[in-house]
N, C-alpha and C positions, 0 to 999 in steps of 0.2 A: 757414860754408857760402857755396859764389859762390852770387853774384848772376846770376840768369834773365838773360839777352840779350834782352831785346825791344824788336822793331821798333816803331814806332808810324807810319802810311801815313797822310797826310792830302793835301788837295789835289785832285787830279786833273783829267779832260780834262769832265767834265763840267758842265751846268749846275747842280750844285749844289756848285761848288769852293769858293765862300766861308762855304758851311756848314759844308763838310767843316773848313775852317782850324778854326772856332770849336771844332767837335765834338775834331777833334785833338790842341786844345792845351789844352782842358777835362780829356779823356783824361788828358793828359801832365802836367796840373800836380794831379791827385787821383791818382795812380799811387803807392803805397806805394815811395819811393825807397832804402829799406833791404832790401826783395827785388827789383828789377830794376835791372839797367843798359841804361839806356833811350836808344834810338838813333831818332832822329826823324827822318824821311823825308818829303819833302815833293815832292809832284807837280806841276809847275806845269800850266797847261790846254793848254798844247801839246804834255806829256807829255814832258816834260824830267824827270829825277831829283836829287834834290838832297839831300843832307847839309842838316838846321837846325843850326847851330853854333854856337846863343845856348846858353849855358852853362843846362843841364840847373833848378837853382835858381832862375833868371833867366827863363823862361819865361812869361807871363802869358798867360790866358785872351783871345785878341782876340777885337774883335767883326767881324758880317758887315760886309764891305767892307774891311777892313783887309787892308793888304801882308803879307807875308812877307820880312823879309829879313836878313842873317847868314845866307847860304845857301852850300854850296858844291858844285859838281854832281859827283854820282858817277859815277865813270867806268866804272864796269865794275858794273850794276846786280844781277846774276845770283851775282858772287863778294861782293856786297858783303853781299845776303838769303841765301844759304848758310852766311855765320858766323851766323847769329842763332837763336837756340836757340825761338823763338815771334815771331811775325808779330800783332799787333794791326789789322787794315785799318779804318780809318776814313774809308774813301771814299765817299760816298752817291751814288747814281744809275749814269750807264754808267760801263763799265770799273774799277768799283769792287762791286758791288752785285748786277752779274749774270752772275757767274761767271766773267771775265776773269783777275783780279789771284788768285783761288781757283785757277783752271786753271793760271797760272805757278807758284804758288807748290808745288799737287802736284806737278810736273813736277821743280821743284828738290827735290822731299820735303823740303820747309819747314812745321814745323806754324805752323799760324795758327786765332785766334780765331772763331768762327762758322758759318755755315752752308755746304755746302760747293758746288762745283759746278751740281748739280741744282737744288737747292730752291735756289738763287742765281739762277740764269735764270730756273725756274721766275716767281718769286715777281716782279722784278723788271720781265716783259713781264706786264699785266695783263691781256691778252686771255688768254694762256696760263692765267695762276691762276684764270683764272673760270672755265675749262673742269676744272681737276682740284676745286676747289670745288663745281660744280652735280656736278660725281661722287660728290663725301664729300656732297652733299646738305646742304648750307649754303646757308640763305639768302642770296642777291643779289638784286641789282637786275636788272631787266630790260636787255639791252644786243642793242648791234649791232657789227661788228667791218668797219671797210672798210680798205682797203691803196691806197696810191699809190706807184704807179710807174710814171717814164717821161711824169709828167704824165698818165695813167690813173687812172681810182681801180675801185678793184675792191672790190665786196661780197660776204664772205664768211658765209654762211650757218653753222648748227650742225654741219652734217653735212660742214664745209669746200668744198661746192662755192661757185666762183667765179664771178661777174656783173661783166664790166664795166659801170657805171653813170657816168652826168653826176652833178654836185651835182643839180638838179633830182629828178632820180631816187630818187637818195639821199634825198633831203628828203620824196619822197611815201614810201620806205618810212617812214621817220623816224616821220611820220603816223602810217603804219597803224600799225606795232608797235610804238611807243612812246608815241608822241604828246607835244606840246609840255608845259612847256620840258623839254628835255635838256643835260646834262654831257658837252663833248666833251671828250677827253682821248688827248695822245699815250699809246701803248701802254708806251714804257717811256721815263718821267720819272718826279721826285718834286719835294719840296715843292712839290706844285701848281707845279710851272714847264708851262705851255701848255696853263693849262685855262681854258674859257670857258663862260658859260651862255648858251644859245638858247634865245630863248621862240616863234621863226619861223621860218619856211625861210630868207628874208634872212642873220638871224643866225647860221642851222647853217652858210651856207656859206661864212661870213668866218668862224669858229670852227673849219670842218675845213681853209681855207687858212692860219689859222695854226696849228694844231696840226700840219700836216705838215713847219713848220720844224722841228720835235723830233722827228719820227720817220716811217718810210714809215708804220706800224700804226698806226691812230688808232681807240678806244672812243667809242661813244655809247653813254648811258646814260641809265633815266629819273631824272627826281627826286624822290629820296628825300625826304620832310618828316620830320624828328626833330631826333633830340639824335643830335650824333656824342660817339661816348666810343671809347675804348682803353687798351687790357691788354699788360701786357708777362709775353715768359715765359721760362724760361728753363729748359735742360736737354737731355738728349739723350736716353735711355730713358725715366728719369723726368722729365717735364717739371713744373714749376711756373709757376702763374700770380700774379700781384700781384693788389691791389684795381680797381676800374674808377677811370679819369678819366674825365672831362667838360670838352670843348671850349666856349669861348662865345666864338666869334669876331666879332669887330672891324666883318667887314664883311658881305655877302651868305654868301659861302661862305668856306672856308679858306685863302686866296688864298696866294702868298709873301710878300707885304706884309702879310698880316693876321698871319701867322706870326712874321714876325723884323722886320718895322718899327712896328708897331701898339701900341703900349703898352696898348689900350682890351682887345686878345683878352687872355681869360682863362681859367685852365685850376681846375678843380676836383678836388680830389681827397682822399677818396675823392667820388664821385660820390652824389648824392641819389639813387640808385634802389633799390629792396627786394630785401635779399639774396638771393629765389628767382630775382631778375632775375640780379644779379650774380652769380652762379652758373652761368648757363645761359650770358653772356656768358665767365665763366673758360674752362670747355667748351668751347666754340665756339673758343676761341683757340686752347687745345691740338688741338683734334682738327684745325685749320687747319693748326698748324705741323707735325703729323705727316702729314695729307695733302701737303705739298710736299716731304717728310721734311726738315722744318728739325733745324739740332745748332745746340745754344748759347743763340742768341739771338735774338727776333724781337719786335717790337710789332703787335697786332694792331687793327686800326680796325674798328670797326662802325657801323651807326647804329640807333636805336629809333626806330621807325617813330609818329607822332603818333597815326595813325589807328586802329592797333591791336595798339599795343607791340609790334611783333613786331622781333626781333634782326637785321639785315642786315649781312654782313659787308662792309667796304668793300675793302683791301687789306692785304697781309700785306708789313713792312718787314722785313727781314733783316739790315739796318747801320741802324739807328734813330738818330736824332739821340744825340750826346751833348752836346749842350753844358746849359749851368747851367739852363735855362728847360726843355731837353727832357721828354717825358713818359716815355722810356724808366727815366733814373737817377731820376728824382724819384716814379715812379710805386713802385720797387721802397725809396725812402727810406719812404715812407710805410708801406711792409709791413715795414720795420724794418732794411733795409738800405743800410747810409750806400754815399755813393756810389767809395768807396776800397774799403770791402770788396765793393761790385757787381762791381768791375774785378777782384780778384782771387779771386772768386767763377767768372766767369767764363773767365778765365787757367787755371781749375784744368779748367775741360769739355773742353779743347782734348786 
């Protein structure tokens, strides 16, 4: 029987290109090499396309910050994703994550891995998911949603009406409906790249000038006291969920340094909470990934509230980490699936 054609996409224009290497080449060196022939594609951040041409065997898991190189650029990127019988993306954050590299790839009618479109955008802009979330009536956080543009900043309300505000402004609503400290957060990032805690007006408003490097849409949010945990899940009608992990990070929050440089974070799994807990956290993941109508693959974050256990969902990822320390493969290892048959567990929902 031949062997699948698949692509495997790593890289890309975003700020979390050097995860994506690791998650990529993690991918590529657990990939069952006796059903695919596997063609690695690599994005550089200026969104160049490139052929990896280190001999498919020879491949080794890098780590964050490592080059790429044995490259050779493709010249015709459209004829080159039309021979390939399944598209793997492994790109995290923009142009990878929120429905970009999905919207090319329907266009060339390329099937590929994961969630499609919709629940790719969806999921991806966080102010968006919390508005179809407070719909499916899933626990969140309390938040605010402002917009900069033009050197403006604009607060937008539930009901979408718009207020131009100063930081000053911004900071006494901050006050009222939320009150100190808050979580600011570009709208659509990940690994914590351009999040800050404010415990003052001072700090909300060197927090929203640099969160608006990463995005015009910037989230404030109150803070959560708990445990963060997350579920991974998998499936497209029938979805299944894995056991819960447990986060115990390194430093204040779950920073990017706490994540991929901190040796001290630690991840728990399965998770010390009581099965009626972990239960209503499984729940809670599926009914999230089908309110965004996620297909395939997604990890779900929560947090348990200190004060009075209660489940708060935090974000829904739709390209979850893969590399060797990620919680996505290691969480579904623990529910008894190594992470070669995740991959082709997976390959088969497509």
């Amino acid at each position: 029987m031949s062997k699948l054609k698949l692509g495997v996409i790593f890289g890309g224009m975003s700020t979390e290109h050097d995860v994506s290497i690791v998650s990529g080449t993690s991918v590529i060196e657990n990939l069952n090499k006796k059903k695919y022939e596997i063609f690695p594609i690599y994005i550089s951040p200026e969104g160049r396309w490139y052929k990896y041409i280190k001999p498919i065997h020879e491949i080794e898991i890098l780590k964050v910050g490592d080059k790429i190189d044995q490259i050779e650029e493709i010249q015709s990127e459209l004829d080159y994703l039309k021979k390939l019988d399944v598209v793997f993306p492994v790109l995290h954050g923009l142009y990878g994550e929120d429905g970009t590299i999905q919207g090319l790839l329907e266009l060339l009618n390329v099937k590929y891995v994961g969630c499609k479109v919709l629940s790719s955008s969806i999921s991806m802009d966080k102010a968006y998911s919390k508005i179809i979330f407070g719909n499916a009536q899933i626990p969140q956080a309390k938040y605010m949603y402002i917009k900069n543009q033009n050197n403006h900043y604009y607060y937008i309300d539930h009901q979408f009406n718009e207020q131009t505000l100063t930081l000053e402004e911004i900071g006494k609503k901050v006050k009222e409906q939320l009150g100190y400290p808050v979580f600011i957060k570009p709208s659509n990032s990940g690994s914590s790249v351009g999040i800050k805690k404010a415990r003052n007006e001072q700090e909300l408003q060197k927090a929203i000038e640099y969160a608006k490097n990463y995005d015009t849409k910037i989230l404030i949010e109150e803070e959560i006291i708990g445990r963060e945990v997350e579920c991974a899940v998998l499936g497209n009608a029938e979805v299944k969920a894995t056991c819960i992990g447990e986060i115990l990070p390194a430093e204040e929050f779950y920073t990017f340094d706490a994540k991929y440089n901190n040796s001290e974070s630690k991840v728990v799994i399965p998770a010390n909470i009581e099965p009626e807990k972990q239960e209503e956290i499984k729940q809670l993941a599926i009914k999230a990934f089908k309110a965004v109508d996620g297909k395939g693959i997604a990890r779900v974050d929560f947090f348990i509230k200190k004060e009075n256990n209660q489940v708060i969902i935090n974000e829904l990822n739709t390209i979850p980490g893969f590399t060797q320390i990620s919680m996505y493969p290691k969480l579904w290892e623990a529910s008894g699936i190594s992470y070669t048959e995740l991959l082709d567990e997976i390959i088969k929902l497509v």
